[in-house]
RODOMI-602878 format. One record per residue: x, y, z of N, C-alpha, C in turn; residue in one letter. Coordinates in steps of 0.2 Angstrom, whole numbers, plus 5000, padded with zeros to 4 digits. Layout:
BEGIN
XYZXYZXYZA...
//
This chain:
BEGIN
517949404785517749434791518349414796X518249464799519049454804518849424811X519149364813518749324821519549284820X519549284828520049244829519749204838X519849154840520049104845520549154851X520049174855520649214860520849164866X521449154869521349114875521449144883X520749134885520549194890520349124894X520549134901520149084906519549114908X519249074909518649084914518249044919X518049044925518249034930517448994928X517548924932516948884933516248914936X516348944939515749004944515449034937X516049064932515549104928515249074919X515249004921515248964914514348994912X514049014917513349014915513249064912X513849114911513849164904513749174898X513949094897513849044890513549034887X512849004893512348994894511649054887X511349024883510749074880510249094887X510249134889509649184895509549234893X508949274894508949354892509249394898X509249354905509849394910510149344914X510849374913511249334918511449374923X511349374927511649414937512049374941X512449394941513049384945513049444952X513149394958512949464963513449424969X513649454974514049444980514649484982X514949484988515649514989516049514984X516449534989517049564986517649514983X518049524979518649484976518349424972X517749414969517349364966517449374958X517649434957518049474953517649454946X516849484947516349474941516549524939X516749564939517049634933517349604928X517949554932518449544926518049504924X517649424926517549384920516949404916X516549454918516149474912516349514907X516849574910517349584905517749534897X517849484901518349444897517849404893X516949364896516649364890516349424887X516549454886516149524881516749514875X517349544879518049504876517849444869X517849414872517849344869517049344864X516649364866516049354860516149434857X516549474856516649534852516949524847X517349454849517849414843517449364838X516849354840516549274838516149314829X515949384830515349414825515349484830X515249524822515049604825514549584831X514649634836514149644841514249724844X513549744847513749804849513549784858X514049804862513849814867513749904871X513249874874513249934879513349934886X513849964889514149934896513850024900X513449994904513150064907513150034917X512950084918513250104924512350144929X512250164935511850234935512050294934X512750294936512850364935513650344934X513550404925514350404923514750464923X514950494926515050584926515550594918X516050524917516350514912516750464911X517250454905517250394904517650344908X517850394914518550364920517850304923X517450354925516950284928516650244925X516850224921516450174916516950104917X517050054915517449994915517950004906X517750054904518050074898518950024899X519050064906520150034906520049964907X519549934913519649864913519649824908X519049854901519149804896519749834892X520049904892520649904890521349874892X521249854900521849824901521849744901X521049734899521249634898521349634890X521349664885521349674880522049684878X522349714884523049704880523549654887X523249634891523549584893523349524892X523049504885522849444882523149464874X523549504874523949544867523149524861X522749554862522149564858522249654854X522749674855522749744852522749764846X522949694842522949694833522149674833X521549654835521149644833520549704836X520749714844520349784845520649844847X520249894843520649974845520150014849X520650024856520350054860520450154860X519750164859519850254860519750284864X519550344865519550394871518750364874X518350334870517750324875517350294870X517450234867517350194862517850114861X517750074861518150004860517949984853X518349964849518249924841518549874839X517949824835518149754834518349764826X519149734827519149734818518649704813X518049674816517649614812517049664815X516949744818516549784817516149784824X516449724829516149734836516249804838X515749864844515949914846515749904853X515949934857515649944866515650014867X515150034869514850094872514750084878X514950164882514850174889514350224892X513750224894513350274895513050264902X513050324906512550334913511750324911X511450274914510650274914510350324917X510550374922510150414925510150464922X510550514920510650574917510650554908X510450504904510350484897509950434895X509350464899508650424895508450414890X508450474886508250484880508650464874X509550454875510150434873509950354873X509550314877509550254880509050234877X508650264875507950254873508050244865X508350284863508650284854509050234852X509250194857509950154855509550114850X509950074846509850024844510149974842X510049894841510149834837510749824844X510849834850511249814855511049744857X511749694857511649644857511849624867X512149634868512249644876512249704881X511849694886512249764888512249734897X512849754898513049734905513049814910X512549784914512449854919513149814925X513449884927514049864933513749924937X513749884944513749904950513049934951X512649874948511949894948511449884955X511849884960511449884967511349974967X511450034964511350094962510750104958X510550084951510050074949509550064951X509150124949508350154951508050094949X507150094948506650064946506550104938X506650174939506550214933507250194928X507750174928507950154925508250104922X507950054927507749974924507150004920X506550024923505850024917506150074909X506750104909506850144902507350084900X507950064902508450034901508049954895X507649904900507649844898506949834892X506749894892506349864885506849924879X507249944880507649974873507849904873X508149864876508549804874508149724872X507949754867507449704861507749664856X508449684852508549664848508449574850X508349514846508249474845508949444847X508849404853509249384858509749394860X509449454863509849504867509949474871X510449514877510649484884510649564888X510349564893510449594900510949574905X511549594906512149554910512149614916X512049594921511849624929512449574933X512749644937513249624940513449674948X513249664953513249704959513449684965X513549724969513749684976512949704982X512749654984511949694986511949714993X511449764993511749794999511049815003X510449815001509849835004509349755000X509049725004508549685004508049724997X507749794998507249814994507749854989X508149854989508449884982508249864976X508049904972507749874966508149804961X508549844960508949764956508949684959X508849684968508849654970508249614971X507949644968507249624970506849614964X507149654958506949624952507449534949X508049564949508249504949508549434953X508249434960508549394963507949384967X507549414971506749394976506649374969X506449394964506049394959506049354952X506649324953506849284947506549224944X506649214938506049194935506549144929X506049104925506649064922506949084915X506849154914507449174908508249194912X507949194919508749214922509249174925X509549184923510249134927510349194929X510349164939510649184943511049174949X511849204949512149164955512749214958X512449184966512949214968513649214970X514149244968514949234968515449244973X515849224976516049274981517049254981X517349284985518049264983518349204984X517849144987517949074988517949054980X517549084975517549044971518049084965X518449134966518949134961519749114963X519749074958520349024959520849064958X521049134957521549164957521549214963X521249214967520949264973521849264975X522049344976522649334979522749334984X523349334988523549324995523349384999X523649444995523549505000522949525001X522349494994521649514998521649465000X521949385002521549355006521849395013X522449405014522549455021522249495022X521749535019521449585022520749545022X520449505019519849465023519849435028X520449395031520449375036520449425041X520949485041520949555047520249555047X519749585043519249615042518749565047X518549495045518549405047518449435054X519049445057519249425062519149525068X519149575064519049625068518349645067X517949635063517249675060516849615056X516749565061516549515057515749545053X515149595058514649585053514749625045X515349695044515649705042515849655033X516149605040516649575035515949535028X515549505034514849465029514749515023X514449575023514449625018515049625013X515449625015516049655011516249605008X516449545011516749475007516249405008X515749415010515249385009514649385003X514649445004514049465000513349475004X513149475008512849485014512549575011X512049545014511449635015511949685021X511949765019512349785023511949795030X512149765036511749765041512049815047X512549865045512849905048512449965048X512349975039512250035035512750055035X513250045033513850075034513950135031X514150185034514150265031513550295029X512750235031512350255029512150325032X511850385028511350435035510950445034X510450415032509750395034509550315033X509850275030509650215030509550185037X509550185042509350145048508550185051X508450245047507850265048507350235045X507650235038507150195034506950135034X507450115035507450035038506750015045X506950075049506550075054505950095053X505650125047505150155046504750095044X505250055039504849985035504549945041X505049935046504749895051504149905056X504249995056503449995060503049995055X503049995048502549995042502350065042X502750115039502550195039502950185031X503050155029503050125021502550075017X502050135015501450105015501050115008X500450085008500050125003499650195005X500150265001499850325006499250365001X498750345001498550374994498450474995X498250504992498250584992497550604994X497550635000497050665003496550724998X496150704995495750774992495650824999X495750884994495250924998495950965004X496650935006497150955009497850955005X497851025004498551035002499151005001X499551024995500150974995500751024996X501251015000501851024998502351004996X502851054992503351014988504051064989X504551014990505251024990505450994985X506051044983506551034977507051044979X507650994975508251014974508451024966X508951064965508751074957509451064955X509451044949510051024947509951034939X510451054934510351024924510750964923X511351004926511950944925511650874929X511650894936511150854940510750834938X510350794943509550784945509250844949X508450854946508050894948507850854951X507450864958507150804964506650834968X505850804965505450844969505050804975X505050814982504550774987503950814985X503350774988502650794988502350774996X502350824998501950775005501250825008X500650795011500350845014500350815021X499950875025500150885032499550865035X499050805038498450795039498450795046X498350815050498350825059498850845060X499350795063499850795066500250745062X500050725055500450675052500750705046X501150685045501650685037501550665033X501050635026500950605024501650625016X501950585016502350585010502150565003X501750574999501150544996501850524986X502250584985502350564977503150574978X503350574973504050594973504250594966X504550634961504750644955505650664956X506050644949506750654948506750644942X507050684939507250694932507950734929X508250724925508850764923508950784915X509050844914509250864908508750894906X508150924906507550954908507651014909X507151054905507151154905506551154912X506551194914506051224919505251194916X505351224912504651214908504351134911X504751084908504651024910504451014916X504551044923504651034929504051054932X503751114926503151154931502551114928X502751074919501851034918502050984922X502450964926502650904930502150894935X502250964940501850984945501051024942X500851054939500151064936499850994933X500350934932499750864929499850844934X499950834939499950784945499250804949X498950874947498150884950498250904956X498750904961498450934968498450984968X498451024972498051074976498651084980X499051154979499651164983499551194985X499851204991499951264995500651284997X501151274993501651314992502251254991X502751294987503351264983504151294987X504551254990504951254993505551254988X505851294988506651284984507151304987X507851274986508351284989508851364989X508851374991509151474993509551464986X510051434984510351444976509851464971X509151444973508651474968508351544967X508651584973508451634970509151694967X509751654965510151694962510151694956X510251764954510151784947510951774945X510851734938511551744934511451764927X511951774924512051784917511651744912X511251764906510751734904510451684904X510251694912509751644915508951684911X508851744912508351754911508051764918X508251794924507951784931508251744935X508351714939508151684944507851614941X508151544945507451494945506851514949X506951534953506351544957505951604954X506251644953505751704945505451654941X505851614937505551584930505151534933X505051514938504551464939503851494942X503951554944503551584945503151594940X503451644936503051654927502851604926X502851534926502451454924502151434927X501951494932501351464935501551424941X502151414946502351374950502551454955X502251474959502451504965502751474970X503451484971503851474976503951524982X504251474988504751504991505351504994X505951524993506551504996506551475002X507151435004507051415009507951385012X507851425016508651425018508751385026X509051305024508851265031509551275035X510151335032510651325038511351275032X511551235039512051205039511951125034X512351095031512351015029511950985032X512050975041512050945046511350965047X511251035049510551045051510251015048X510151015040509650985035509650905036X510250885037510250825038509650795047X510150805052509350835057508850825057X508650875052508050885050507650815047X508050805042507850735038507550705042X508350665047508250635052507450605057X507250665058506950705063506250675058X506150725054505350685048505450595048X506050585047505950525046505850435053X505750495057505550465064504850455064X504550515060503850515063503650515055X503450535048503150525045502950455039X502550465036502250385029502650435023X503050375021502950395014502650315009X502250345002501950294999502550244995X502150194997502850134994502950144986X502550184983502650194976503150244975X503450274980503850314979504850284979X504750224974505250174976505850204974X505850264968506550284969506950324974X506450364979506650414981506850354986X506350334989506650264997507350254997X507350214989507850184985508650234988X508550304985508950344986509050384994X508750354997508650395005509050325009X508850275006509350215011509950215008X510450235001510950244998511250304999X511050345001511350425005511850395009X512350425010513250415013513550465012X514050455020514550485021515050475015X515450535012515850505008516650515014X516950455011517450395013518150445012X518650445017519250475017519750415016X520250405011520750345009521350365017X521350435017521650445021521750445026X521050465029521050455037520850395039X520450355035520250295035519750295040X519350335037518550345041518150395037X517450405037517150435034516950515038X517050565030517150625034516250655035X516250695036515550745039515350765035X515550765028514950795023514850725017X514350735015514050675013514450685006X514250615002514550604998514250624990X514250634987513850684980513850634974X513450604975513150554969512450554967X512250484964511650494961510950494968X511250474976510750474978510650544982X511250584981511250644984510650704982X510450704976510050744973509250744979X508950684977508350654980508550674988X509050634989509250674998509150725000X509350764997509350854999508750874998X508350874994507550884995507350844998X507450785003507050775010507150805014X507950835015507950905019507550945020X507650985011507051045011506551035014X506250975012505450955013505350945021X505950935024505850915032505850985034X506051025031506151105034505451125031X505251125027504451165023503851125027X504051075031503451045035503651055042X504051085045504151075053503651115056X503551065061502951115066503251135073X502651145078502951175084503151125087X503651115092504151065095503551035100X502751075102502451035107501950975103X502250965096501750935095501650855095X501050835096500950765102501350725093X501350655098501450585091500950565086X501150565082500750535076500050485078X499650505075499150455076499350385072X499150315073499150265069498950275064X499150235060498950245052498650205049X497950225046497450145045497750145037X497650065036497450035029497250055024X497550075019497250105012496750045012X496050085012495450055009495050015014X495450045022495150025029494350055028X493850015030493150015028492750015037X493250025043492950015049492850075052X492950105056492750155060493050235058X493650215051494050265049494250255045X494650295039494950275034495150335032X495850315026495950375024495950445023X495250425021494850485017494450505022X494450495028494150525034494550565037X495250555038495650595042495950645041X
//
């Protein structure tokens, strides 16, 4: 068997790598450089005995976003290149170790078949839904397996953050790192922490601190949600019998498909379900909405839905009609208007706190970032939270009422037993 002794340093902050846990999380700012040292152990125990690792991400569009070059470039700047061969989207250990790179969000089913995976390290797991922690960490069974979690946090309720850090428990080593504690931190980024320090201190907390972002920075809905938590309009919103539901979509194959559900009970909003899924025929989409049991009163879709293309078979909006899903288009205008619009619902409606991915994905929504101008531009940035975000457009457009309409009534208690309660209003 092929093994050999690599001599790879690793920094005292991350010796608890070493450590037997079922998860190790590593979390904080910037220049703390838990990429490299997790990298370099994967490195080093890929030498020790075959292992398979799976290094995933939420979303992989290909193999450029994966950490694929970081393990290539410490692999040959530790001249390890007679021992592993690195390929176009695959790494291999002479003694049979491999590393594989997969998206959790669009390869569920991929995720779900794997097998005998002996590590898998999620990077830049502050993006990580609740749905793909609940498919990800029970495929990862093999007998003393490790879960390796590694992120910069950014929302207090973001799931990673809350599953492993509010909620940690004693299989997990967990700790926070930041660039105090890498003894290699260079000068230049220490120059640029100190400007930052010194021009945007709360900023700087987020960025090289590791600190909750309290700016929202680039956010365009997070300071709404945030504000909603606080009046508690993030709640237990249960489904009104007997009143209609409405649902917007945004659709996507390559993408995510992204469904709201909300009904409209007085003058209130009530956000009640929320569904997202990717890689999925129509068909999937419409027993989606016929098991869920409500009582609709009509299906919003975005205006690309009623274009006919080359062996589509119709129209999505035709084909979803045939299965029983009657739609209608729904054309909000501009980026900005939708956005607005979003806006606007999210001042005044409840959405049910069981709707953790969509939230999830509504405080994650950003402006995307110009290197150039050094400021972010006006149209948002197209990732995994952007699916989810453009159907609460729709859905802000498919509920709008008349501008004189009074403010929301207060919102009783799921399971308030006094003068009112859900299922009265």
């Amino acid at each position: 068997m092929h093994s050999l002794k690599p001599k790879i340093q690793i920094p005292e902050a991350f010796e608890g790598l070493f450590d037997p846990k079922r998860y190790k999380v590593f979390y904080g700012g910037r220049g703390g450089a838990k990429s490299h040292n997790i990298a370099r152990y994967l490195i080093i125990e890929g030498t020790r005995r075959p292992m398979r690792f799976l290094c995933a991400r939420e979303l992989q569009g290909s193999i450029v976003d994966s950490v694929h070059k970081l393990l290539s470039d410490i692999i040959d700047q530790h001249n390890l290149s007679s021992f592993y061969t690195v390929q176009n989207s695959t790494i291999k250990g002479a003694n049979g170790t491999e590393f594989f790179f997969k998206g959790l969000k669009h390869n569920a089913t991929e995720i779900k078949s794997m097998e005998g995976v002996d590590k898998v390290w999620v990077e830049e797991a502050e993006k990580v839904s609740q749905t793909s922690w609940e498919v990800l960490i029970p495929t990862i069974r093999k007998e003393d397996s490790e879960i390796i979690v590694s992120f910069n946090p950014k929302h207090p309720t973001d799931p990673t953050f809350v599953n492993f850090v509010s909620n940690a428990d004693e299989r997990m080593y967990v700790k926070k790192v930041s660039w105090a504690d890498n003894p290699f931190f260079p000068k230049t980024l220490n120059d640029e922490r100190l400007a930052m320090k010194s021009n945007d201190p709360i900023a700087y907390q987020h960025v090289w601190e590791g600190d909750f972002d309290e700016r929202h920075f680039g956010g365009i809905y997070a300071s709404y949600v945030e504000a909603m938590r606080k009046e508690g309009r993030i709640c237990p919103v249960p489904h009104k019998p007997g009143v209609d539901v409405v649902t917007a979509w945004d659709l996507g194959k390559s993408d995510s498909t992204a469904i709201w559900f909300a009904q409209v009970v007085g003058f209130q909003v009530r956000i009640i379900d929320h569904y997202e899924s990717s890689g999925k025929d129509l068909e999937h989409y419409a027993a989606v909405i016929k098991d869920k049991g409500y009582r609709y009163e009509g299906h919003f879709l975005p205006h690309d839905a009623a274009h006919e293309r080359l062996g589509m078979g119709g129209s999505i909006s035709t084909q979803l009609a045939s299965l029983g899903v009657p739609n209608k288009i729904i054309n909000v205008g501009s980026v900005s208007a939708r956005i607005e619009l979003g806006r606007e619902l999210l001042k005044e409606c409840y959405i049910s706190e069981k709707c953790k991915d969509g939230i999830h994905a509504l405080l994650n929504y950003q402006y995307e970032w110009s290197d150039s101008k050094g400021k972010f531009k006006e149209k948002p940035l197209h990732d995994w939270a952007s699916d989810t975000a453009d159907a609460f457009g729709y859905l802000a457009q498919a509920v709008k009422r008349r501008d004189n309409k009074r403010p929301p009534s207060p919102l009783p208690a799921y399971g308030y037993s006094g003068g009112g309660s859900w299922q009265s209003m």
